[in-house]
PADRENFI-289052 format. One line per 8 residues: their letters; for each residue x, y, z of C-alpha. Coordinates in steps of 0.2 Angstrom, whole numbers, plus 2048, in hexadecimal, padded with zeros to 3 digits. Example, Ala and Ser with C-alpha at 12.3 -4.5 7.8 and 13.67 -1.06 7.14 Angstrom:
2
as> 83E 7EA 827 | 844 7FB 824
***
This chain:
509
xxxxxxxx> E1E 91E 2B1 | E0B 91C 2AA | E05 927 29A | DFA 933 29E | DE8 932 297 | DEC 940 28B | DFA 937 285 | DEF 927 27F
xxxxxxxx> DE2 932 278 | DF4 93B 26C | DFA 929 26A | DEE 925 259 | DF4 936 251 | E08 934 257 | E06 922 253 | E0C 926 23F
xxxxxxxx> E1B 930 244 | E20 925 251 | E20 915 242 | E2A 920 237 | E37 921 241 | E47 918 23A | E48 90D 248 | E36 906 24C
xxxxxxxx> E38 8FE 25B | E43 90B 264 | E39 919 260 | E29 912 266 | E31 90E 277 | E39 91E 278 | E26 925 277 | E1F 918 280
xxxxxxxx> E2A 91B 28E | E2B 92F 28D | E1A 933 296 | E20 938 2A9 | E18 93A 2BB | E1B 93A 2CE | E08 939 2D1 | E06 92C 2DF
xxxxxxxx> E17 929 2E1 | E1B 936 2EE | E17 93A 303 | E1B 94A 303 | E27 946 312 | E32 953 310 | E30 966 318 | E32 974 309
xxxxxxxx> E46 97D 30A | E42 98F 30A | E52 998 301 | E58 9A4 30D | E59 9B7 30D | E6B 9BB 30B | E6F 9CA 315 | E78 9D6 30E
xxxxxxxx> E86 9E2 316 | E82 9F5 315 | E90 9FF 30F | E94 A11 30C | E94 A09 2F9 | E83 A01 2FB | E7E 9EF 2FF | E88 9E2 2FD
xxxxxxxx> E84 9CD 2FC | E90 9C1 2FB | E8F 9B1 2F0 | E9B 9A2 2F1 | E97 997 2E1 | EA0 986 2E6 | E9C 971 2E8 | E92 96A 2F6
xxxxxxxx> E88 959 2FB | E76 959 2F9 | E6A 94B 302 | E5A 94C 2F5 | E58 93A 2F3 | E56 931 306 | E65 929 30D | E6F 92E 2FA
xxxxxxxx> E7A 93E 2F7 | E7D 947 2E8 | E8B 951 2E4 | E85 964 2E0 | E89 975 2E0 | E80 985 2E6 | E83 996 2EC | E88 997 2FF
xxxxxxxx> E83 987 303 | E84 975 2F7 | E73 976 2ED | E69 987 2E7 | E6F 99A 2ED | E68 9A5 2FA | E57 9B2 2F6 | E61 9C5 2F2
xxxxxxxx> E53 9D3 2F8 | E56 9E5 2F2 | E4D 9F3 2EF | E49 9FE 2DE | E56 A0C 2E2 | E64 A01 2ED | E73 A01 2E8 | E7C 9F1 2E7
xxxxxxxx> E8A 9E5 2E5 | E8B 9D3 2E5 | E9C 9CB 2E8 | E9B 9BA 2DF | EAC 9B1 2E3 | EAD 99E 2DA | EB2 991 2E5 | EAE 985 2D7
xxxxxxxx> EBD 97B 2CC | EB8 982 2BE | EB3 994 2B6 | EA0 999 2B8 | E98 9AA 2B7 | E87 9B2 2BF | E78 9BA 2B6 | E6D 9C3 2BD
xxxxxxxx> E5C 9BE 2B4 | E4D 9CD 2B3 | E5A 9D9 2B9 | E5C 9EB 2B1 | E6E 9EF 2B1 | E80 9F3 2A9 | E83 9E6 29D | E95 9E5 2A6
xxxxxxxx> E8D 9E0 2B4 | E80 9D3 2AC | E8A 9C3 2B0 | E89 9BC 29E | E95 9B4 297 | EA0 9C2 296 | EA2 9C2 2A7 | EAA 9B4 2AA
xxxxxxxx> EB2 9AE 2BD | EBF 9A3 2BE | EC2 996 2CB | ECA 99F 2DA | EC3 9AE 2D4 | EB7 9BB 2D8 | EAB 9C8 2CD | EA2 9D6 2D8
xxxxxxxx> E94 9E1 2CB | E8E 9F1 2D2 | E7E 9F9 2CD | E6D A02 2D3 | E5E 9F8 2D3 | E52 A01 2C8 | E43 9F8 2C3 | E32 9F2 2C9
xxxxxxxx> E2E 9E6 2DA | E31 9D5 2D1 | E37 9C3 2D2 | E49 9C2 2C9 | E56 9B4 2CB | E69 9B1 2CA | E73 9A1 2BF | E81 99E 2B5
xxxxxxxx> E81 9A4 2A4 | E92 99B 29F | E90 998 28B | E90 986 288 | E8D 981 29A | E80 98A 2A0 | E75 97A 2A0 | E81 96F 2AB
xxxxxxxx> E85 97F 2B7 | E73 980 2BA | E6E 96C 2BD | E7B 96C 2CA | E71 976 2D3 | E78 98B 2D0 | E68 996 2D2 | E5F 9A2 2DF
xxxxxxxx> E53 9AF 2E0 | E56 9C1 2DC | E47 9CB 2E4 | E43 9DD 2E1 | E39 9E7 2EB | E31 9FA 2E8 | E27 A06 2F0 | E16 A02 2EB
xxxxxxxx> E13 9F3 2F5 | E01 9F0 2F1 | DFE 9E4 302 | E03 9D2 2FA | E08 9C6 305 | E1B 9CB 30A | E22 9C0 317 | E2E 9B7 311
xxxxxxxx> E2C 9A4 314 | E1D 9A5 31C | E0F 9AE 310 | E1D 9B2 302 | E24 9A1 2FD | E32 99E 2F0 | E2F 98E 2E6 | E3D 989 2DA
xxxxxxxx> E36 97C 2CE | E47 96F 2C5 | E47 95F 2BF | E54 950 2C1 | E59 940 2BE | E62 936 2CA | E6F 927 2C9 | E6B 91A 2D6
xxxxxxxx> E78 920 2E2 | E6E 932 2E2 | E7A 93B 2D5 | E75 945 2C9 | E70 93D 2B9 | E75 94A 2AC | E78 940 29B | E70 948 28E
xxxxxxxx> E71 959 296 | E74 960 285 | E68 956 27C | E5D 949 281 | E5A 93D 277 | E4F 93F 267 | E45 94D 272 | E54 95A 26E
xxxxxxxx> E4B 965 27C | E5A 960 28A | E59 958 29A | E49 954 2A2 | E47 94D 2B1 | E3C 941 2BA | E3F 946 2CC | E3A 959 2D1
xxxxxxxx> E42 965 2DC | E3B 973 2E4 | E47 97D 2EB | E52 96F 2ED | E45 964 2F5 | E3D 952 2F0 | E2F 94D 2F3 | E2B 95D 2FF
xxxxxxxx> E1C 963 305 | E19 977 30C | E0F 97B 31D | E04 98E 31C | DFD 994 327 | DF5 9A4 31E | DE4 9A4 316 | DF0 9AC 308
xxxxxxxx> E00 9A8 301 | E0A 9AF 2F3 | E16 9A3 2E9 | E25 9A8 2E1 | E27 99B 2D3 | E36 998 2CA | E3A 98D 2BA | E4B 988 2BE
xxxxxxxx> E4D 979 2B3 | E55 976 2A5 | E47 971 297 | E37 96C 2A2 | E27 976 29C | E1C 978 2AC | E09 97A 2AD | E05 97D 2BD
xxxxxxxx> DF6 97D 2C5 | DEC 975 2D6 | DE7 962 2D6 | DD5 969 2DD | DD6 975 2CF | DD4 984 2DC | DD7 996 2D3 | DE5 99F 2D8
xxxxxxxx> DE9 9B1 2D2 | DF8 9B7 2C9 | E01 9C6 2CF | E0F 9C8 2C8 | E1A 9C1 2B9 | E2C 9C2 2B3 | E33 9D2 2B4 | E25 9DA 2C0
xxxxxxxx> E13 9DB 2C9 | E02 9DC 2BE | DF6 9EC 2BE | DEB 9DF 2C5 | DE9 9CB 2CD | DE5 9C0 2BE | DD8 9B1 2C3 | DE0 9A2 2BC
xxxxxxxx> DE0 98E 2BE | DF0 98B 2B5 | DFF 993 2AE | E0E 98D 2A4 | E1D 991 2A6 | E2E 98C 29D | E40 98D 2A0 | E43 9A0 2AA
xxxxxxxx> E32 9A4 2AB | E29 9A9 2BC | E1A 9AB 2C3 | E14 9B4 2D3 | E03 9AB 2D8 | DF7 9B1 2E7 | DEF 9A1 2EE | DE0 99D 2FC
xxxxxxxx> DDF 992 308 | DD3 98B 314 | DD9 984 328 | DDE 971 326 | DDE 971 313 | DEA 965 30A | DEE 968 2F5 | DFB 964 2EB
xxxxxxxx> E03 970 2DD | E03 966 2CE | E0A 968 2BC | E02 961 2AF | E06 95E 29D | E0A 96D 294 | E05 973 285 | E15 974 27B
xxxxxxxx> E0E 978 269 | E18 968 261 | E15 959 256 | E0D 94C 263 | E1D 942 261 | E28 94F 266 | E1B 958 271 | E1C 947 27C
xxxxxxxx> E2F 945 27D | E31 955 282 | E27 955 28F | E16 95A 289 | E0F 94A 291 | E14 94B 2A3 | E0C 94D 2B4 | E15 952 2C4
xxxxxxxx> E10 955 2D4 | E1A 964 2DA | E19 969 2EE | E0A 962 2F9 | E03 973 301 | DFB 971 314 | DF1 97E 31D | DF3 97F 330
xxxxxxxx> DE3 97C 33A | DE2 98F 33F | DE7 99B 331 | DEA 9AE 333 | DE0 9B6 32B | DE8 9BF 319 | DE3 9D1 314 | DD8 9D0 306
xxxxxxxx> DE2 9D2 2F4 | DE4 9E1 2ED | DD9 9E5 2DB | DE8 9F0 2D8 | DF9 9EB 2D7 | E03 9F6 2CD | E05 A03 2C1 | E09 9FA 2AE
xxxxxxxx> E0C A08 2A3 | E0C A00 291 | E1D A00 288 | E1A A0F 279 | E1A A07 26B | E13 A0C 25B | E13 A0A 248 | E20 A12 246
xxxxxxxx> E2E A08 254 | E3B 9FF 24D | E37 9ED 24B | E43 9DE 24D | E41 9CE 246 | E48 9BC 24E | E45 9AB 246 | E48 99C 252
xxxxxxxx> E4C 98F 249 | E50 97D 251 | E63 982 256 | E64 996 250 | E5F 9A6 253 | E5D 9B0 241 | E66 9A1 239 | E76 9A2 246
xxxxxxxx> E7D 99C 256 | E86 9A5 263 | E96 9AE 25E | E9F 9B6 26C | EA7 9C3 25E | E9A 9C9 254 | E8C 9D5 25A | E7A 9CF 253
xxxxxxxx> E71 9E2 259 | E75 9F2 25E | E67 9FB 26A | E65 A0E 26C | E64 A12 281 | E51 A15 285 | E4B A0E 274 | E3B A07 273
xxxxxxxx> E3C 9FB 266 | E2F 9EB 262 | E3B 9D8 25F | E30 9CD 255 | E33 9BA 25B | E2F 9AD 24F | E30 99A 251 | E30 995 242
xxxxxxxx> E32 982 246 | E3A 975 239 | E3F 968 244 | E35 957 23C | E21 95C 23F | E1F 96E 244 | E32 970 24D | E37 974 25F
xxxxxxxx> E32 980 26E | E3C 98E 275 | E3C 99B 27F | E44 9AD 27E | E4C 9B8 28A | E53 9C6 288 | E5F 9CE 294 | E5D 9E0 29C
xxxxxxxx> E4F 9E4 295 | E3B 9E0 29A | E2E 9DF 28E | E19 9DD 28B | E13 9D2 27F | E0B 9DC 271 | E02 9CC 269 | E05 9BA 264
xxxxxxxx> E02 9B4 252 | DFA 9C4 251 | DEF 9C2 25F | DEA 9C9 272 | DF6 9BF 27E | DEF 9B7 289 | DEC 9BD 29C | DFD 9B5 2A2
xxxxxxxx> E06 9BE 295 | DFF 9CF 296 | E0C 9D4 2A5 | E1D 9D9 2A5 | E28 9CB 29E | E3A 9C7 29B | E39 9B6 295 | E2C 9AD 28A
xxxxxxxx> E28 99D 285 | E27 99B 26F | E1E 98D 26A | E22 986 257 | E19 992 249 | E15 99F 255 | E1A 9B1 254 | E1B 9BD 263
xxxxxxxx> E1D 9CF 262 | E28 9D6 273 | E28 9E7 277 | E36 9F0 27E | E3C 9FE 287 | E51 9FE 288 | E5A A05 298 | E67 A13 299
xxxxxxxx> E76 A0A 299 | E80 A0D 28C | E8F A00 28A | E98 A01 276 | EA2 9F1 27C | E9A 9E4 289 | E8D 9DE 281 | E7A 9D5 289
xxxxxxxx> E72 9C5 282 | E63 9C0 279 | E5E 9AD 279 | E52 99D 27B | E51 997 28E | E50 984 289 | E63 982 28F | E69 976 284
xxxxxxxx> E63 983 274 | E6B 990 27E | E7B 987 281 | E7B 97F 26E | E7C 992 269 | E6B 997 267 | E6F 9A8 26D | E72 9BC 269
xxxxxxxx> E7E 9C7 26B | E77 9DD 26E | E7D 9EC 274 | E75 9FB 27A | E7E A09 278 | E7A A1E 278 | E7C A28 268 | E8B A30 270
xxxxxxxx> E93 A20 271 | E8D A18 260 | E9E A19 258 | EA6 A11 267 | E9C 9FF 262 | EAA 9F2 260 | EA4 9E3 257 | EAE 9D7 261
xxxxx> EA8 9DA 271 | EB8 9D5 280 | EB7 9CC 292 | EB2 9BD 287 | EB4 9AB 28F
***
């Protein structure tokens, strides 16, 4: 793989590190050879998979999907198969649609030899139903949460959330799309597949029989981020390529992988407009060229086209925050072409978008809201790991309360990246390092990407659900931090039921 230019111009000031390292040689190499791209080296031979919409049954009790986690063969690679898993089917999950007021139920039975669970990521819900790793289902085994969807039209997604394996669950291939829907539809493009497109962005390696290359899936590597790939995906395509035939398309973008930071954007630099973010739709579209997104995040994007067009959605190196050493190793240097996009000869003709999407009422939050406090340090969250008997915070039902996120760095230069999520619970970004965020932040989010000595202030509004006993999760989305403990433990509970808190929450894998 060639260095990008930006990479030469860093070499000069990573040089010094690099020559510090304790082993010369290696660690020149390792930097030498980190810098990765795909540019040129694909056809675009291969039609986009579009997920399909998993039809639920309607029941007195509601409607209810059906997930079978289990192993399969995947042909990504030409000619090569990789052993995978995947949700009804051997790679990936089917797209759940609900609507804000269905009630629902998702029997998620595990076909798989080994014990998994299911989170539902974004969604507003008991924290028995969550699928953390509280809920754990063994193989043979099934887990069937109820609840009522009660929150804004948004792009959510399901995984596993097993502690300590999370990162190898998802690599094989275990994720989908959770789409919400409400009644305030403000005319986006809505048909699914063919003006409202799904894109699921992972990273691979691949052993030259076409398995999956997953050394280092913890850590790879001095880059200590976890796995990154140098094939992409999207939605379990290579090399894939998507026909419109709209003059507007809306794209449901995913980060699925494990540790890849992606800037995406259009190789002809086109401006698209963003519509929506994590955990909900903006007040209005958004005029962008670019937007980053790391592990979790998603972004819904509004993009034109003109008949006979050809572009290519491209990520290009992120901005990561980190020493140039580290920056480059985890993957602050690399280029990928993601999905070539053609437009039909004849497009129908899109309604025009909307200057008003939705109504974002600001989180409440004032001087005088309790404030929480969270220090990412390279491997810990307020100077712990993950401990499935202790409880790190205890939430009031409908609090609004403001969590202070600070990376405080300390890995050698400035320290690592991360990212926070929080389960249940939606937020706004108040400020980062005390100021405005910018545009892509200012929407509702769930999940956030925290560069080294940087500080973000969330607020929140908690939910009703008052549980003294099952508790949600707080934690970096960077797998590999998340499986090596770099995770919270709260409960949001009533005051009726204050006196109820156990400490050593049960249902624990």
């Amino acid at each position: 793989m060639r260095p990008s230019r930006r990479a030469v111009l860093r070499w000069g000031a990573a040089a010094g590190l690099v020559t510090a390292a304790p082993v010369l040689g290696y660690g020149g190499w390792l930097y030498a050879e980190a810098g990765r791209t795909n540019v040129g080296a694909l056809s675009f031979r291969n039609r986009l998979r579009i997920p399909p919409l998993l039809r639920p049954e309607r029941t007195p009790e509601g409607k209810v999907f059906r997930l079978r986690a289990g192993a399969g063969e995947s042909e990504f690679l030409r000619g090569k198969s990789t052993p995978t898993w995947g949700y009804n089917g051997s790679y990936l999950g089917p797209t759940l649609r609900a609507r804000r007021g269905d009630r629902v139920a998702v029997e998620v039975s595990n076909g798989l030899g080994e014990t998994t669970t299911t989170h539902w990521h974004g969604m507003r819900l008991p924290a028995v139903m969550d699928g953390g790793p509280h809920q754990p289902i063994r193989p043979g085994a099934a887990w069937r949460p109820v609840w009522t969807i009660d929150q804004p039209a948004a792009t959510l997604w399901y995984h596993p959330h097993l502690h300590g394996r999370t990162a190898e669950h998802m690599y094989r291939g275990m994720a989908g799309l959770f789409v919400v829907d409400d009644g305030e539809d403000p005319g986006l493009p809505s048909e699914y597949g063919v003006d409202d497109v799904p894109i699921v962005l992972q990273d691979k390696r691949f052993h030259e029989d076409g398995s999956l290359d997953s050394s280092g899936i913890r850590f790879q590597g001095p880059s200590v981020t976890g796995l990154l790939g140098d094939e992409i995906l999207v939605n379990g395509t290579h090399d894939p390529f998507l026909e419109v035939t709209r003059t507007r398309v809306r794209l449901r973008i995913l980060n699925a992988s494990n540790a890849r930071v992606y800037d995406v954007g259009f190789t002809d630099d086109r401006t698209f407009a963003l519509v929506g973010t994590d955990a909900g739709l903006l007040a209005a579209p958004v005029p962008l060229r670019r937007i980053m997104l790391s592990p979790g995040e998603r972004a819904e994007i509004v993009v034109p086209f003109a008949a006979g067009e050809r572009t290519v959605l491209r990520s290009r190196p992120p901005r990561l925050g980190a020493n140039p050493v580290y920056e480059r190793l985890a993957g602050g240097d690399d280029t990928f072409d993601l999905l070539q996009i053609r437009a039909a000869p004849r497009l129908a003709e899109s309604p025009p978008l909307p200057a008003r999407l939705a109504d974002v009422p600001p989180v409440p939050a004032g001087p005088g809201t309790r404030t929480r406090s969270f220090v990412m340090s390279d491997f810990t969250l307020n100077g712990r790991t993950m401990d499935h008997h202790r409880i790190d915070q205890v939430v009031e039902t409908g609090a609004v309360e403001i969590w202070e996120v600070t990376n405080a760095g300390g890995f050698p230069g400035n320290g690592l990246p991360h990212s926070f999520h929080v389960h249940e619970v939606g937020y706004r970004v108040l400020d980062v390092n005390g100021r405005r965020p910018p545009p892509h932040l200012r929407g509702r989010k769930d999940t956030v990407f925290v560069p080294p000595r940087t500080t973000i202030r969330l607020a929140m509004r908690f939910g009703p659900h008052s549980d003294p006993v099952h508790p949600y999760m707080y934690h970096c989305h960077l797998l590999a931090h998340e499986d090596a403990g770099m995770m919270g433990q709260f409960l949001v509970v009533s005051p009726e039921d204050r006196h109820k808190v156990h400490r050593r929450p049960i249902g624990h894998h």
